[in-house]
Backbone as a chain_set.jsonl record, in Angstrom:
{"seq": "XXXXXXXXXXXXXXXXXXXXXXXXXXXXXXXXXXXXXXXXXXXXXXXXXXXXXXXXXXXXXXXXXXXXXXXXXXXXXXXXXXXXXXXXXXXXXXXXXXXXXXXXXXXXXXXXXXXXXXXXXXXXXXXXXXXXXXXXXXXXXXXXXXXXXXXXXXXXXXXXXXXXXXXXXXXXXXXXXXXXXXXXXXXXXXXXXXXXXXXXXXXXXXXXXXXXXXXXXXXXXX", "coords": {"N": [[124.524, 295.304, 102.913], [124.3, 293.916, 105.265], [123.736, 290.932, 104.676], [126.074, 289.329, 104.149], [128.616, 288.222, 106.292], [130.056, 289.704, 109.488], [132.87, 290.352, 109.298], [133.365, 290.607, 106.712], [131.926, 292.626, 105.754], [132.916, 295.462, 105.373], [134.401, 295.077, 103.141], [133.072, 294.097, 100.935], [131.002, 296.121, 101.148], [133.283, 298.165, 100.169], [133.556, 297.496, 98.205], [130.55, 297.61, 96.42], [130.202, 300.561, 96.413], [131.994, 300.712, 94.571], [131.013, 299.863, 92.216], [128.878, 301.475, 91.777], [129.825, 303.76, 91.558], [131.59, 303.453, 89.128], [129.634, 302.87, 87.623], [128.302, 305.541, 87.334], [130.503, 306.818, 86.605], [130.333, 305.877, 83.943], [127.927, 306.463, 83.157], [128.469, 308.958, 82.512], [129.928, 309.429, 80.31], [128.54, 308.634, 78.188], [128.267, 306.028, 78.168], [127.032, 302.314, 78.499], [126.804, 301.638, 81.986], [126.12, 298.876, 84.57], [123.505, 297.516, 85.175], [121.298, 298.119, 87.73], [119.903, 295.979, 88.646], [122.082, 294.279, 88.094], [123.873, 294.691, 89.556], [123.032, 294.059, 92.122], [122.838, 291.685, 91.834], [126.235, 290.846, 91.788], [126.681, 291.553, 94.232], [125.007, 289.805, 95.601], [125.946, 287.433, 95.044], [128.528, 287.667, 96.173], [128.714, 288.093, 99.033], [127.231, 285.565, 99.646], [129.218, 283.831, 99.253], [130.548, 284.855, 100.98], [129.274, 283.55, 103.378], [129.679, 281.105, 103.26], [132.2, 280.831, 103.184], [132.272, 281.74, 106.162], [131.386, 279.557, 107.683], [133.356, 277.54, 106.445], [135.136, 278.394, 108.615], [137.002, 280.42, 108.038], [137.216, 283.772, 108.084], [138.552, 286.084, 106.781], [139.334, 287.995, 103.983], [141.639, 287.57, 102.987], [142.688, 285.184, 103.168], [141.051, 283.37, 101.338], [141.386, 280.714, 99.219], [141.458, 279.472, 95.733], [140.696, 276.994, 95.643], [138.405, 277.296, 97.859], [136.872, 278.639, 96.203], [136.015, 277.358, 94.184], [134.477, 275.107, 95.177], [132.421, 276.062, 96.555], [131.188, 277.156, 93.979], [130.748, 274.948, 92.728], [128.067, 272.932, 90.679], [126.617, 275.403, 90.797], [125.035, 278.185, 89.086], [126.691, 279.167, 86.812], [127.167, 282.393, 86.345], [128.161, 283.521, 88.504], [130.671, 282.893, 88.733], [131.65, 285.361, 87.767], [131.131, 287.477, 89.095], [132.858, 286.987, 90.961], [135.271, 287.292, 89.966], [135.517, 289.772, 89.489], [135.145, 290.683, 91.56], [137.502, 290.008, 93.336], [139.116, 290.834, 91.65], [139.362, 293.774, 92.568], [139.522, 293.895, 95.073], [142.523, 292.843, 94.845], [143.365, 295.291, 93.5], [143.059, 297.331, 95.761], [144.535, 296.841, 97.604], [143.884, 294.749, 99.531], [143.671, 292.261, 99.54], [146.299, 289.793, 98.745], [147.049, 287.892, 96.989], [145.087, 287.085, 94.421], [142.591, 284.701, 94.091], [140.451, 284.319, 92.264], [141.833, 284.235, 90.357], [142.522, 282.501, 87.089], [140.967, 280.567, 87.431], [138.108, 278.477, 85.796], [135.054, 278.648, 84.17], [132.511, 276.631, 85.682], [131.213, 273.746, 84.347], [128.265, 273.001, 82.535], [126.472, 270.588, 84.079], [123.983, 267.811, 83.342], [121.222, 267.324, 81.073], [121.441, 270.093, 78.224], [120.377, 270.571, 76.076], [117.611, 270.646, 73.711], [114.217, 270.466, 74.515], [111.279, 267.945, 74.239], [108.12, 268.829, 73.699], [104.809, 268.068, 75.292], [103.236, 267.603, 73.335], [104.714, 266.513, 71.01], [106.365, 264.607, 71.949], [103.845, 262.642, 72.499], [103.282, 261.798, 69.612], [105.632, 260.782, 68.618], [105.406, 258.6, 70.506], [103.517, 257.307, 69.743], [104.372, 257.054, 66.918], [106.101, 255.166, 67.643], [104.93, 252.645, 68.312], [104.187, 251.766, 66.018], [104.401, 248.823, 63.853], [105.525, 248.991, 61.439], [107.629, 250.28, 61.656], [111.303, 250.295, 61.909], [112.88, 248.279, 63.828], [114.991, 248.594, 65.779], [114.951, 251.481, 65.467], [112.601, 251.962, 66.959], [112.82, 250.551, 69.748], [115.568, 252.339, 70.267], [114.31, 255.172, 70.1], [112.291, 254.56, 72.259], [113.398, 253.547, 74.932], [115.182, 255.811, 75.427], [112.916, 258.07, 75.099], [111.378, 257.199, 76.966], [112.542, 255.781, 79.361], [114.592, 257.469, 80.047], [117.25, 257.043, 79.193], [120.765, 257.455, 78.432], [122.615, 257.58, 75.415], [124.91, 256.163, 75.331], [123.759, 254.329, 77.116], [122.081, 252.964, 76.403], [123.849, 251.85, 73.845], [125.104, 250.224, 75.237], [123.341, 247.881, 76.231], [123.033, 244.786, 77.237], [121.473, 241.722, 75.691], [121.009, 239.471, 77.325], [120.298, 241.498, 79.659], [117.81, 241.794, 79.543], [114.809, 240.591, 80.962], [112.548, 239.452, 79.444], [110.281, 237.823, 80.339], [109.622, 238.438, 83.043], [109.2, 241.201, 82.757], [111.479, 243.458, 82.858], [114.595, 244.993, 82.57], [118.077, 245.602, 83.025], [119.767, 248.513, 83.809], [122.732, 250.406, 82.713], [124.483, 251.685, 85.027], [122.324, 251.787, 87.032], [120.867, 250.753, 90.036], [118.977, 248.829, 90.063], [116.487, 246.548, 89.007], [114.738, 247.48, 86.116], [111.216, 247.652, 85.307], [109.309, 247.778, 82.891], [107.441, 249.191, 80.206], [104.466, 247.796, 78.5], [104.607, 248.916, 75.649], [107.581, 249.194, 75.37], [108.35, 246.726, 75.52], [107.13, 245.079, 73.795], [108.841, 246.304, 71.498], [110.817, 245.613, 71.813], [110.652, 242.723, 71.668], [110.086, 242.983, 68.908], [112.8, 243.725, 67.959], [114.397, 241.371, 68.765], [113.05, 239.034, 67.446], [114.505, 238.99, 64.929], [116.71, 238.517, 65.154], [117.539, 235.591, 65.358], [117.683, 234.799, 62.867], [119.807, 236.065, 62.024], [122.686, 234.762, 63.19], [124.84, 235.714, 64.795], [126.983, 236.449, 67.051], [127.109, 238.438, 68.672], [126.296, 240.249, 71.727], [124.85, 242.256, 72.037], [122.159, 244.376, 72.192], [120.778, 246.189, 70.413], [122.109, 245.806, 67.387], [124.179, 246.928, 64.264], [124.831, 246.414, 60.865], [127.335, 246.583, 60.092], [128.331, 245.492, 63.324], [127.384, 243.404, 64.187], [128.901, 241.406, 63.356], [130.963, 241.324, 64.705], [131.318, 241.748, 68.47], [131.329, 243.657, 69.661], [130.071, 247.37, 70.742], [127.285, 248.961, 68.919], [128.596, 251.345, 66.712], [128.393, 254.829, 68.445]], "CA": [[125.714, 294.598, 103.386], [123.824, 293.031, 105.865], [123.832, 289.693, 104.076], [127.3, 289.365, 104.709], [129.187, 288.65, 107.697], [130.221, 290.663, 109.732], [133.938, 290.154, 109.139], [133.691, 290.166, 105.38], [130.829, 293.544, 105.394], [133.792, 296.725, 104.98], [135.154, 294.67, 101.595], [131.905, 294.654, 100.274], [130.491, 297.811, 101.276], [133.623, 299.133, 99.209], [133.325, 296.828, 96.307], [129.091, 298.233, 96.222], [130.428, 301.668, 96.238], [132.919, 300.875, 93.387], [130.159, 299.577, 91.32], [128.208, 302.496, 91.723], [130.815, 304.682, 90.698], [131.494, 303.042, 87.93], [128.821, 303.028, 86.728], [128.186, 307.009, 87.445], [131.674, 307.261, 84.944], [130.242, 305.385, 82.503], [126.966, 307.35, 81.931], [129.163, 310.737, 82.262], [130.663, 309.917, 78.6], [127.503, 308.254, 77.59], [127.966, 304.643, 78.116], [126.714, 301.539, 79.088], [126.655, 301.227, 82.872], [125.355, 298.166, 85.079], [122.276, 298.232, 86.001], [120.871, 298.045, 89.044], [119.92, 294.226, 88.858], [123.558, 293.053, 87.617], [124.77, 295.128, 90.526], [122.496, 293.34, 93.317], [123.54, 290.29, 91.574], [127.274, 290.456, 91.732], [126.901, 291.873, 95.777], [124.549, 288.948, 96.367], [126.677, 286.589, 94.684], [129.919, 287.741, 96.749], [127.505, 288.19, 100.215], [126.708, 284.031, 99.503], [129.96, 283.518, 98.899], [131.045, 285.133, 102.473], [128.823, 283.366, 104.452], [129.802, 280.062, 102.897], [133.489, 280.946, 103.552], [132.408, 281.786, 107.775], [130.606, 278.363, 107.973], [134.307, 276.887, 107.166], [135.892, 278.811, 109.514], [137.267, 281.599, 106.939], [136.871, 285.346, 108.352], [139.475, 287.361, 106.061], [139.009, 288.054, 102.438], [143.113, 287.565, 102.6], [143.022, 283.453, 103.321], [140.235, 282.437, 100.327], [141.624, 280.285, 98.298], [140.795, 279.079, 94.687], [139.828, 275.939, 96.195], [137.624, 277.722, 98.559], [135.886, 278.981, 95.708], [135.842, 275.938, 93.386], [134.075, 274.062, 96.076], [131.444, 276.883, 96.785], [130.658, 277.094, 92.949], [129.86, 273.382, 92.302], [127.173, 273.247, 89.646], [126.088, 276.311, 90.83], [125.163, 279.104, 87.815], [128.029, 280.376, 86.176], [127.605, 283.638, 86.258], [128.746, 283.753, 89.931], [132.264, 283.436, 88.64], [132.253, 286.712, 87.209], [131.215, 288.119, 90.068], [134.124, 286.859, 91.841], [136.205, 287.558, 89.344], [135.177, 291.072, 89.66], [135.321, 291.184, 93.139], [138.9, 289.456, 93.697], [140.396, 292.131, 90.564], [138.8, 295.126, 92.622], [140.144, 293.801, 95.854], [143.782, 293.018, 94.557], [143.771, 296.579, 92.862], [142.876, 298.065, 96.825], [145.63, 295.795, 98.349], [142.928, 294.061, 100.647], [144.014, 290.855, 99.209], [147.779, 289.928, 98.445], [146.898, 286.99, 95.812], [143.676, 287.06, 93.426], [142.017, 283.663, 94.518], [139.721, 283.952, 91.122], [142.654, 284.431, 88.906], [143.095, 281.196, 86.333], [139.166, 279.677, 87.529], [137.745, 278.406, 84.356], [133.642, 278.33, 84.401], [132.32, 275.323, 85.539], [130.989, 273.285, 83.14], [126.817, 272.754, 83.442], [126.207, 268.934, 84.229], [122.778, 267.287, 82.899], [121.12, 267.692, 79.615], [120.952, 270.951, 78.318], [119.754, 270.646, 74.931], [116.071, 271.025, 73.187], [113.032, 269.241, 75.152], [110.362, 267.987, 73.331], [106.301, 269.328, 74.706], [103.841, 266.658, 75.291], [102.242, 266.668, 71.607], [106.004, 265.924, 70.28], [106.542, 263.438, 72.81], [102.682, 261.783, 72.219], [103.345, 261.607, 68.231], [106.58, 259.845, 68.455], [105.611, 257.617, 70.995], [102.057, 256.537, 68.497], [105.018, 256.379, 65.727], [106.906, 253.656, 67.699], [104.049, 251.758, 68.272], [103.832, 251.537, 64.793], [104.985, 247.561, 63.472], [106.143, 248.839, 59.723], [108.972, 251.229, 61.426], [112.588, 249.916, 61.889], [112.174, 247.903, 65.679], [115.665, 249.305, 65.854], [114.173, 252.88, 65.593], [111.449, 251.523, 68.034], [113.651, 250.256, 71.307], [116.63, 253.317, 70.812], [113.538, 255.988, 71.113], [111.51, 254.557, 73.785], [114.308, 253.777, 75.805], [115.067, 257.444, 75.413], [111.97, 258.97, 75.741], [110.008, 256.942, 78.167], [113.119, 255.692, 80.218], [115.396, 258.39, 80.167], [118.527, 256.405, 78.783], [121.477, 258.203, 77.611], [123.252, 257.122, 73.973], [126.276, 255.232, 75.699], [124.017, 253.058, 78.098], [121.493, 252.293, 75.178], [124.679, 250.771, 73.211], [125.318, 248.967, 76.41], [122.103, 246.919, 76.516], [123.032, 242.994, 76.409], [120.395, 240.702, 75.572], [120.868, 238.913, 78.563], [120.332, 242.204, 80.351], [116.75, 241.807, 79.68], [113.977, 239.781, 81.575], [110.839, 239.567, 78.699], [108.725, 237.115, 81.167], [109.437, 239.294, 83.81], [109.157, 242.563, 81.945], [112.085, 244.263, 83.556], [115.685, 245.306, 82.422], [118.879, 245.958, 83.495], [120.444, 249.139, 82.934], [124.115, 250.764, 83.416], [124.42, 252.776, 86.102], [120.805, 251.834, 88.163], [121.053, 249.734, 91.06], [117.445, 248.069, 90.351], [115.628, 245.906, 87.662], [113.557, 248.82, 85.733], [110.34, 247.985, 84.578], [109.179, 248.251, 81.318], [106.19, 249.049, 79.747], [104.358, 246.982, 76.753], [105.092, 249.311, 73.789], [109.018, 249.193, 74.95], [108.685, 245.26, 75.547], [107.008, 245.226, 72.293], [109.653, 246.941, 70.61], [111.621, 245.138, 72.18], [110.47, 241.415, 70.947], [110.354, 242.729, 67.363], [114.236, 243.751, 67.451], [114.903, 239.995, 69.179], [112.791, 237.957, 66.71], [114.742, 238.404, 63.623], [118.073, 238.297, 65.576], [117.884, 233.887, 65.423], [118.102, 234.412, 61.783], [121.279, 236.304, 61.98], [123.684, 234.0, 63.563], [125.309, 236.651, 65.708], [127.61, 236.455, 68.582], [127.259, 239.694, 69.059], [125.634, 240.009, 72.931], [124.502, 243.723, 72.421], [120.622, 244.003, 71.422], [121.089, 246.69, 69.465], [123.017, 245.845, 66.427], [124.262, 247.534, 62.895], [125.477, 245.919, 59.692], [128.785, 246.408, 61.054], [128.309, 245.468, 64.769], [126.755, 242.095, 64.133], [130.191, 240.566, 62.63], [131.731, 240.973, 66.046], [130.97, 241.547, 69.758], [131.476, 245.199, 70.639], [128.482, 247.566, 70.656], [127.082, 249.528, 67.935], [129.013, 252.717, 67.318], [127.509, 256.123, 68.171]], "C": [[125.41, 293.638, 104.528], [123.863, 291.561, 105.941], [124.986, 289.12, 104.437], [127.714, 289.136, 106.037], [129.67, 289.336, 108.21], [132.101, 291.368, 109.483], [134.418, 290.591, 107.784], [132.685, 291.632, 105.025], [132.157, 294.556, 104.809], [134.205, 296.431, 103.62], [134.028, 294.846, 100.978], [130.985, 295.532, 100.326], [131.522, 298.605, 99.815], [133.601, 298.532, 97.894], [131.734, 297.388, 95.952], [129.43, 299.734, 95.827], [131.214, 301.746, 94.576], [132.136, 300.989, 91.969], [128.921, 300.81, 90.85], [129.154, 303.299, 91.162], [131.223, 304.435, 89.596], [130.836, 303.162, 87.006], [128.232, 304.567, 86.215], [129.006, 307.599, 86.348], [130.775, 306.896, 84.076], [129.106, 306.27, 82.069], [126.989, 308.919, 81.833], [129.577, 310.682, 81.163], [129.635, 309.204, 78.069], [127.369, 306.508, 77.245], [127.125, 303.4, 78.826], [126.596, 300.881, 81.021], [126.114, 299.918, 83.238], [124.206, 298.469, 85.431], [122.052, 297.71, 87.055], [120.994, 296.158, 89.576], [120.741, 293.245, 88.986], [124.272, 293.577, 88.945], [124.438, 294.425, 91.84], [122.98, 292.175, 93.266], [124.793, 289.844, 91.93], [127.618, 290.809, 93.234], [126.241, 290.316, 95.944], [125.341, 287.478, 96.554], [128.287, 286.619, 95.837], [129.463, 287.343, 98.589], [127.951, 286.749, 100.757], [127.958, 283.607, 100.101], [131.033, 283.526, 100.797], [130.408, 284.158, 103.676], [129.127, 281.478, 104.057], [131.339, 279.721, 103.461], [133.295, 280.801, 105.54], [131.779, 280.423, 107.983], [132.079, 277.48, 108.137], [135.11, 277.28, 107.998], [136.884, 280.145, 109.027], [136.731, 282.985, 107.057], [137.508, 286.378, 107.414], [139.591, 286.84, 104.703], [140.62, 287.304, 102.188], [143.189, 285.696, 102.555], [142.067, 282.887, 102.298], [141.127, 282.254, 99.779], [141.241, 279.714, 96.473], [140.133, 277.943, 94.84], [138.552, 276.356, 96.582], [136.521, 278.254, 97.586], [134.928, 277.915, 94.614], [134.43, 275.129, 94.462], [132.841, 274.977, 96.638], [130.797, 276.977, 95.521], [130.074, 275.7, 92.784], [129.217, 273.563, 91.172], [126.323, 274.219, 89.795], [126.147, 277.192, 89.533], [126.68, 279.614, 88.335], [128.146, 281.777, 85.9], [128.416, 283.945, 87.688], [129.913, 283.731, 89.319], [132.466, 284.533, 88.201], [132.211, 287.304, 88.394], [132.611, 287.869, 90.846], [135.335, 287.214, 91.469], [136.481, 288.943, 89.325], [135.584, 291.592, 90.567], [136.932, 291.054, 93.633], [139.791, 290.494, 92.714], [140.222, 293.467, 91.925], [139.633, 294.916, 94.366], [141.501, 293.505, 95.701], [144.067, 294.323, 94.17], [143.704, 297.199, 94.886], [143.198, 297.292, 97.698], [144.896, 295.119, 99.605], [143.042, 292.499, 100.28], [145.546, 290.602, 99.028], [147.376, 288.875, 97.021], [145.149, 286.928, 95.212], [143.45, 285.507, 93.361], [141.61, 283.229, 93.149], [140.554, 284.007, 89.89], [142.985, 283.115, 88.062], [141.624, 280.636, 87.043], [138.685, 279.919, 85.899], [136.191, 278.01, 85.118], [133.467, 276.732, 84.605], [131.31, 274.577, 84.357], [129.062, 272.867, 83.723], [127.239, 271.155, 83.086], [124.069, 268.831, 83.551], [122.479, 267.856, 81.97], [120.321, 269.05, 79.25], [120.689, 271.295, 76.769], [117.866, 271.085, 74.955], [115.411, 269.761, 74.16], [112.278, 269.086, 74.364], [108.957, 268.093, 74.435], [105.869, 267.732, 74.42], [103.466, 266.297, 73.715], [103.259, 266.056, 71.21], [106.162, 264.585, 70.645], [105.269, 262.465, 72.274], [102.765, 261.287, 70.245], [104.888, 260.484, 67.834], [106.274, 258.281, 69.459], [104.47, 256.368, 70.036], [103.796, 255.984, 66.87], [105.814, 255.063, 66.017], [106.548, 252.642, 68.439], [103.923, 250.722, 66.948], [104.743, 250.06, 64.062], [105.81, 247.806, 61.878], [107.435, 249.852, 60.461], [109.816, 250.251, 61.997], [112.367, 249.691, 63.678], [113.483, 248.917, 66.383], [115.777, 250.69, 66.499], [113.723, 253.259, 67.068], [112.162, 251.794, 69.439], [114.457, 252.083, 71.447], [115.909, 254.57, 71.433], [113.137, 255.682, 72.062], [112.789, 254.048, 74.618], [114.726, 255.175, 76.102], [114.055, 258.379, 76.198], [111.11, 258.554, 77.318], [111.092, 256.43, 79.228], [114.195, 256.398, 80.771], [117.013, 258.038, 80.085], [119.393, 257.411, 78.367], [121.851, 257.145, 76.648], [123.958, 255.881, 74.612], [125.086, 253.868, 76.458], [122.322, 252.003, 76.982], [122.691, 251.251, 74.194], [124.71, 250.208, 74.059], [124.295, 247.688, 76.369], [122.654, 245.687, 76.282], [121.472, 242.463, 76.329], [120.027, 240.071, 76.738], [120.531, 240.057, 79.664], [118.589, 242.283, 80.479], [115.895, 240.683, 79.812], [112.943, 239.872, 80.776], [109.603, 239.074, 80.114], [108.672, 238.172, 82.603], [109.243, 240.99, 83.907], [110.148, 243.308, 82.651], [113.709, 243.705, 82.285], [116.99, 245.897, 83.074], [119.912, 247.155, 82.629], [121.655, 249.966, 83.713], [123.83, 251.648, 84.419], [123.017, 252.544, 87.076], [121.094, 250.447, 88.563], [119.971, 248.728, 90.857], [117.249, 247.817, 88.68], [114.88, 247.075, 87.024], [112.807, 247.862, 85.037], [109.529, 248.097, 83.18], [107.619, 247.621, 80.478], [105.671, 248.236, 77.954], [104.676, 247.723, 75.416], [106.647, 249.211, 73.522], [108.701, 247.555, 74.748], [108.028, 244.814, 73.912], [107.965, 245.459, 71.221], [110.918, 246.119, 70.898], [112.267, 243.283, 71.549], [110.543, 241.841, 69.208], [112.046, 242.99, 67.423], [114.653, 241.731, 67.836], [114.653, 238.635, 68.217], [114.022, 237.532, 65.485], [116.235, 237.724, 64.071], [118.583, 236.174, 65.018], [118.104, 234.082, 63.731], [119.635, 235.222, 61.103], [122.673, 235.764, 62.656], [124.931, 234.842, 63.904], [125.64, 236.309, 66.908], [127.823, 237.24, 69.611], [126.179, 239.866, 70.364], [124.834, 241.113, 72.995], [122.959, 243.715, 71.855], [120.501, 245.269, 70.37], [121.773, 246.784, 68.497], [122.705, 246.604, 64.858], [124.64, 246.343, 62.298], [126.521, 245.633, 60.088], [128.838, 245.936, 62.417], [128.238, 244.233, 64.991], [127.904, 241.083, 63.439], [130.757, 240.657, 63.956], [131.044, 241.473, 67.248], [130.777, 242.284, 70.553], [129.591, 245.963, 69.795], [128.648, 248.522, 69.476], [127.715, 251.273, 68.331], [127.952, 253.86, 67.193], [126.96, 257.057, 66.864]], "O": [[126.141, 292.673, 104.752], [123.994, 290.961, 107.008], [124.817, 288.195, 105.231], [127.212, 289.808, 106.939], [130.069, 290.159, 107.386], [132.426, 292.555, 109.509], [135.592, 290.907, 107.591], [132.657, 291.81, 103.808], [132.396, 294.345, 103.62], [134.389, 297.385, 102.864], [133.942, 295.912, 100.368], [130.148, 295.636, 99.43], [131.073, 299.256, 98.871], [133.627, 299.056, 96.781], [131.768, 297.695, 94.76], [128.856, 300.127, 94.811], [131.028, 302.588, 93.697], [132.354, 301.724, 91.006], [128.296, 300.89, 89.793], [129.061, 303.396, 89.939], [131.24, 305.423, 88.862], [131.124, 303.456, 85.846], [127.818, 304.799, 85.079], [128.673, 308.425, 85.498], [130.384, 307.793, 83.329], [129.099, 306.799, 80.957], [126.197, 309.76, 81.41], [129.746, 311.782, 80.636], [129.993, 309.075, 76.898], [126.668, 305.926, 76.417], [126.525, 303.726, 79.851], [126.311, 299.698, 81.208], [125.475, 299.469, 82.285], [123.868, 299.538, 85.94], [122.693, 296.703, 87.357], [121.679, 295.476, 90.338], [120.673, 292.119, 89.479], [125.211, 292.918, 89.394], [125.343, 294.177, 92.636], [123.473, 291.568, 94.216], [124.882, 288.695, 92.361], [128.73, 290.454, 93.625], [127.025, 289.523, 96.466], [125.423, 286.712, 97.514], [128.925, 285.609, 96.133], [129.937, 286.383, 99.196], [128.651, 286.531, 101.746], [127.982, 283.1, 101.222], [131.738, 282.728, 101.416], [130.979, 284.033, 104.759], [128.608, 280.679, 104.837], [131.656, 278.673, 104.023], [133.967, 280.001, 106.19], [131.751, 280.398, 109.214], [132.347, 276.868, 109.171], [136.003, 276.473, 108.256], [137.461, 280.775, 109.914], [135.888, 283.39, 106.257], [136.978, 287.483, 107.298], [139.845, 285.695, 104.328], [140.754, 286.527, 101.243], [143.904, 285.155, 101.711], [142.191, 281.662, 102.278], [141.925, 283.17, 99.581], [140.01, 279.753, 96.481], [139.054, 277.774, 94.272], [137.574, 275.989, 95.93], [135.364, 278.343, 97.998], [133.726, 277.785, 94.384], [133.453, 274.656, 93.881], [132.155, 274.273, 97.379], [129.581, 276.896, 95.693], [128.857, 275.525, 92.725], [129.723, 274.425, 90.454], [125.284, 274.193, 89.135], [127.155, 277.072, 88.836], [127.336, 280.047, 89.283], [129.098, 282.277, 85.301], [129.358, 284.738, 87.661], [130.387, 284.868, 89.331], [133.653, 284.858, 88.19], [133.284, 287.711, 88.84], [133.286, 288.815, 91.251], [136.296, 287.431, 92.207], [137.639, 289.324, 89.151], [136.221, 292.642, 90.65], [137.479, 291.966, 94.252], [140.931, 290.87, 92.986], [141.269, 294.089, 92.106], [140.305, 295.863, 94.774], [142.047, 294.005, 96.684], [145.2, 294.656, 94.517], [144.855, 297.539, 95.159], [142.412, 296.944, 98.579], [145.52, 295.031, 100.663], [142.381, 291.66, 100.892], [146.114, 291.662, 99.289], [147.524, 289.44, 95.938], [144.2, 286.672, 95.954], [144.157, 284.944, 92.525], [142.049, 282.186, 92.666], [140.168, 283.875, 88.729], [143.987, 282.578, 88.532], [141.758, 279.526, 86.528], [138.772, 280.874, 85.127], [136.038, 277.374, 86.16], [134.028, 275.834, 83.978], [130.741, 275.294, 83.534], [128.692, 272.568, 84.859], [127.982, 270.681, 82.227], [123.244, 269.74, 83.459], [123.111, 268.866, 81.658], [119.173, 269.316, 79.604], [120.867, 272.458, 76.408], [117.161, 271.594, 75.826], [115.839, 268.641, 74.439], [112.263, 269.954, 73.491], [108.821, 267.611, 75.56], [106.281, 266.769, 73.773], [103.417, 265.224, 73.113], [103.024, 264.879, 70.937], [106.117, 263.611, 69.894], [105.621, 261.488, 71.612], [102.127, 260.302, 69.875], [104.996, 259.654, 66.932], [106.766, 257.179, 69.215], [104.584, 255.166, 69.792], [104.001, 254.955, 66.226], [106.136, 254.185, 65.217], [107.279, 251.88, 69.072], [103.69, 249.518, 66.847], [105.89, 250.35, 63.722], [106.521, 246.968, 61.323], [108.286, 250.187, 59.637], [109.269, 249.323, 62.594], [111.923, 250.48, 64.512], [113.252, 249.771, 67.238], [116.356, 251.041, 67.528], [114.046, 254.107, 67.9], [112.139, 252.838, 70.091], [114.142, 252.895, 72.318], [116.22, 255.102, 72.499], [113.449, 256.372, 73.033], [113.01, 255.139, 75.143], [114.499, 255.579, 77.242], [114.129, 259.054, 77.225], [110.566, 259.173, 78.233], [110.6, 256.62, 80.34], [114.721, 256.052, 81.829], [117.867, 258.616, 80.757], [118.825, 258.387, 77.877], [121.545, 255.972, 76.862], [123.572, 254.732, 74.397], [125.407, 252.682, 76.4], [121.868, 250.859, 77.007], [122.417, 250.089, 73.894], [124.156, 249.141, 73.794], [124.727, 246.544, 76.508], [122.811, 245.389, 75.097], [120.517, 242.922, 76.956], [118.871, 240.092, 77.159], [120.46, 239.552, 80.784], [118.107, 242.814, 81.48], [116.019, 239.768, 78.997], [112.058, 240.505, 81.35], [108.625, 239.631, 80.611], [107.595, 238.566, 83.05], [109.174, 241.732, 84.887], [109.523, 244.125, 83.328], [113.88, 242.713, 81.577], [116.746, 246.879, 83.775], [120.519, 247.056, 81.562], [121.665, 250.182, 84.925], [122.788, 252.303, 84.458], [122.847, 253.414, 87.93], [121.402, 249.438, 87.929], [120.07, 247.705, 91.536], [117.589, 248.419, 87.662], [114.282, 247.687, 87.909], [113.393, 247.171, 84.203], [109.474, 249.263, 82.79], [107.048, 246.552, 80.26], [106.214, 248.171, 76.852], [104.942, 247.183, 74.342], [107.18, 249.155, 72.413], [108.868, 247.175, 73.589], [108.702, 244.229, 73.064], [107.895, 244.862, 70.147], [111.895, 246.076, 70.15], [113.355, 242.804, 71.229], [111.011, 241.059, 68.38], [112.609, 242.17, 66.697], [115.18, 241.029, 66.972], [115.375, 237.647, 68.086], [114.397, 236.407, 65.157], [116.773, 236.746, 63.551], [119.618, 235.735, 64.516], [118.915, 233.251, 63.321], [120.266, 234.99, 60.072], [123.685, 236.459, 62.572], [125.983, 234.64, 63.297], [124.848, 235.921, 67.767], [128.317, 237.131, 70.733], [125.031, 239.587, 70.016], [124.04, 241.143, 73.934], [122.712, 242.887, 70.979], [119.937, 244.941, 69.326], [122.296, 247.895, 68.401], [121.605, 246.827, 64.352], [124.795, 245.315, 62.957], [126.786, 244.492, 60.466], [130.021, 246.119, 62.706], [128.91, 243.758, 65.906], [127.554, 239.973, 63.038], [131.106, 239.519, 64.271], [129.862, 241.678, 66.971], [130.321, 242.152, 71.688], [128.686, 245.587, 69.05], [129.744, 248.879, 69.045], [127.579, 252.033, 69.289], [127.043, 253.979, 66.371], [126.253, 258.044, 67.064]]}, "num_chains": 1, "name": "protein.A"}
């Protein structure tokens, strides 16, 4: 309990005890208990949570608000809301709270990309394939923008033509304050999508175009 302030230690002393007991029921009829680890977890998590609260000036479990917790979670892991959620039921049940702070908090949502990565060989085999002059330049630019500049979808449709400097090898892209750079296999990839463009008589400003896209002015859909 240590961890804790000193203001905020007696609530979580008895929420540690609860958890222990709990768990003592559960493997008296033969069930599932916490274990040890989920139990350090959901003290350390509440602990954090206290000493984040005395920094704004917040001594009594009774004045957190849902704000107060919103704004301590951030893109922090989501499991912490259970804990709190845990903690704020266990303290409304042992009238040490009057209102349940965590009641109606929806998980926060993770930010940045949390899909599949690709390892180096993946990465080194696609980048040799869009080197390659017989694949679609198309192809070419949307990966290496991707892989080697770390573009998302939306600011790849964005690209104008005019957004890019060939003689100066640099580009302009949404959201970055600065010219980026750009290495010869993108600028490469880059001049084969541009060549054929003069023989399509396109008004279309976007450098990436479809079949459909290239009849008018907006960018290629996703």
């Amino acid at each position: 309990m240590a961890r804790a302030p000193i203001p905020f230690r007696p609530a979580v002393a008895a929420f540690s005890d609860y958890l222990l007991r709990s768990r003592a029921r559960a493997n008296l009829v033969g069930g599932r208990g916490l274990k040890d680890a989920t139990i350090e977890a959901r003290l350390a998590d509440v602990a954090a949570l206290a000493n984040f609260l005395e920094r704004r000036g917040i001594n009594d479990w009774a004045a957190v608000a849902a704000g107060d917790i919103e704004e301590f979670l951030g893109s922090r892991s989501r499991h912490r809301l259970a804990s709190f959620r845990m903690f704020f039921t266990f303290a409304r049940k042992r009238k040490l709270i009057l209102i349940n702070p965590a009641l109606g908090l929806t998980r926060p949502r993770p930010t940045g990309f949390a899909g599949r990565t690709l390892n180096s060989n993946e990465q080194r085999r696609l980048i040799h394939r869009w080197r390659l002059t017989t694949i679609d330049p198309r192809e070419r630019v949307v990966g290496l923008f991707a892989l080697l500049h770390g573009m998302s979808s939306s600011q790849i449709r964005a690209v104008l033509v005019s957004d890019i400097n060939t003689q100066a090898g640099t580009m302009v892209i949404a959201g970055r304050p600065y010219h980026v750079p750009l290495d010869p296999i993108t600028l490469a990839a880059i001049d084969a999508v541009l060549t054929p463009r003069l023989a399509l008589r396109t008004n279309n400003p976007h450098l990436v175009l479809t079949k459909d896209s290239r009849a008018h002015e907006t960018a290629a859909s996703p």
